[in-house]
N, C-alpha and C positions, 0 to 999 in steps of 0.2 A: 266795525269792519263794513255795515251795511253802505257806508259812504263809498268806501271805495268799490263798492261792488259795483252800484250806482254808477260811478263815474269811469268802469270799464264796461258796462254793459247796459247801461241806461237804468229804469224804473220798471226792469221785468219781475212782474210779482216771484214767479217760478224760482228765477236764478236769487232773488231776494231771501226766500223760502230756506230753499236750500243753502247757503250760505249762513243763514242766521241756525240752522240745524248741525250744519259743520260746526258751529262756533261753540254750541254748548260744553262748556268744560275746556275751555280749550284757548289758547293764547291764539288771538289776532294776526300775530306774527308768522305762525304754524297754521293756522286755516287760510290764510287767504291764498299762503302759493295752488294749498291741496284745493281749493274753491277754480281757481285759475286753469288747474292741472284738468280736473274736471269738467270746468264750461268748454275746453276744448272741444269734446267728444257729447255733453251734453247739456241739450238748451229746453227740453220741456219733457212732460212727465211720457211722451210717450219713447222718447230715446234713453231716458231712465231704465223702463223696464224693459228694453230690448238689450240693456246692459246686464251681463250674467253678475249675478251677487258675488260671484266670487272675483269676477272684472273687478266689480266695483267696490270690492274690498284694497284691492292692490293698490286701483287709483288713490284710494283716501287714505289706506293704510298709517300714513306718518301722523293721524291725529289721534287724540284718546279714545277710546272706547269704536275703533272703526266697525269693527262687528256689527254691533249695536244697531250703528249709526246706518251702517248699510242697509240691514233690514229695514230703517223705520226711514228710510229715503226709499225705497222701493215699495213699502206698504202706503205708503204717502202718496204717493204717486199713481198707486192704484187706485184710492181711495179722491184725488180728483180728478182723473180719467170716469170713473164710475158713477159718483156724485156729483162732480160739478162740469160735464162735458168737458174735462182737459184745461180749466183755468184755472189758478187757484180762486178762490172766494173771497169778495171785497169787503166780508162784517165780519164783525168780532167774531159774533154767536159759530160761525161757518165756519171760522179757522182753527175757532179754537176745537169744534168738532174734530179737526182729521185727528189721530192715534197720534200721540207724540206731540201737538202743538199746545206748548201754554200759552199761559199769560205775556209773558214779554216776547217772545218769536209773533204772535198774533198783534200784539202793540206794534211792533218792529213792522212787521208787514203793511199794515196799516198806513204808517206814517211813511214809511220810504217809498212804497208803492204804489199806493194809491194816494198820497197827499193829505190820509185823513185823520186830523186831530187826533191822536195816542200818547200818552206816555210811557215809553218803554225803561221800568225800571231791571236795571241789573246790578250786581254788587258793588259799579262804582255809582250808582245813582241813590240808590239805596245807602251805601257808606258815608257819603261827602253830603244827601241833605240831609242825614243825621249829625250831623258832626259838626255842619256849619250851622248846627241849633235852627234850620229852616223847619222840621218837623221833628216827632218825639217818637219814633216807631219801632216797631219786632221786626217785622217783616218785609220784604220786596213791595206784598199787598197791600199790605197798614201803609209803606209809603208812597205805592201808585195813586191810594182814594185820598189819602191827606195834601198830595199834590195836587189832586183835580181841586181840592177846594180852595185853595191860595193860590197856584200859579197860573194868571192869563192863558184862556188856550192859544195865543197865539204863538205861546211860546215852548208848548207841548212837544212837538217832534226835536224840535234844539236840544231840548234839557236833555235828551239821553247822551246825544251826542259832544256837548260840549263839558255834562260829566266823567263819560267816560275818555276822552282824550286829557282831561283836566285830571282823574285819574290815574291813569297810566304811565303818563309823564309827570306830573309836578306831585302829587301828595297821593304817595303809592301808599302809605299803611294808617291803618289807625291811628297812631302815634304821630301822625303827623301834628305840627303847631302850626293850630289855627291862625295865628298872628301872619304865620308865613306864607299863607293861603291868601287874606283878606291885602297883604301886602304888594303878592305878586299879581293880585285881581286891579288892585288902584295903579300901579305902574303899567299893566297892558291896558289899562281904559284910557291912559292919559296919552297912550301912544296915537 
């Protein structure tokens, strides 16, 4: 979803942020209107906390866990007004500091808004290079460090995005056959 956020509102780290926060747990489908519904009314962290939690429960309401989500979007927000003069923070170590940012929201941030080398693994990225036997992994993490060491960084910020649309559309479950994968891979290269 970070793409399209990108291409309604440019490479704002903040709106980047926040959207990759909406998404948690959450279908693409359902966060990007409530993403949209939102930038209306707000574009940085200091119109965040001028928005009452309970506002900002209503606006985001149609997605999981909105409670939650509201809190740790106004704690967030506090936390870089306080800490970082009102920007978000352009390294790992800083993003992954605020309450609530991991590992792939901090990767995500990274590559979409600031341009810098990350790989943001999430369950389609993590699924599909297990599965197309590119790595042998447990984990999100087991697969983010086994991709830093076999795939070019030039091709780091790609990989999440053309897993996860590769994902979502063509080999939605486990179950999927591989054969039907590498098939539908050599007919869109030959296009």
């Amino acid at each position: 979803m970070s793409r399209e956020i990108v291409t309604l509102y440019g490479k704002d780290p903040y709106l980047i942020l926040i959207s990759c926060l909406l998404s948690l747990q959450c279908r693409d489908t359902v966060t990007l209107p409530v993403s949209k519904k939102l930038f209306q009314i707000v574009r940085n962290p200091q119109q965040m906390l001028q928005l009452s939690l309970s506002d900002l429960e209503v606006i985001i309401g149609s997605i999981n866990y909105y409670k939650t989500k509201a809190r740790r979007l106004h704690a967030i927000s506090h936390e870089i007004m306080v800490r970082f003069d009102g920007k978000v923070p352009s390294t790992y170590s800083d993003l992954i500091s605020l309450h609530g940012v991991g590992i792939k929201t901090a990767n995500l941030v990274l590559a979409e808004a600031f341009d810098i080398p990350a790989i943001c693994v999430d369950t389609h990225v993590h699924r599909l290079s297990n599965h197309w036997g590119i790595v042998s992994t447990n984990t999100p993490q087991q697969t983010e460090q086994a991709l830093r060491m076999i795939l070019p960084k030039k091709y780091w910020i790609e990989w999440n995005y053309l897993l996860v649309k590769w994902g979502q559309s063509i080999c939605k479950t486990k179950r999927c056959d591989i054969a039907d994968c590498f098939t539908l891979v050599e007919i869109v290269a030959k296009k």
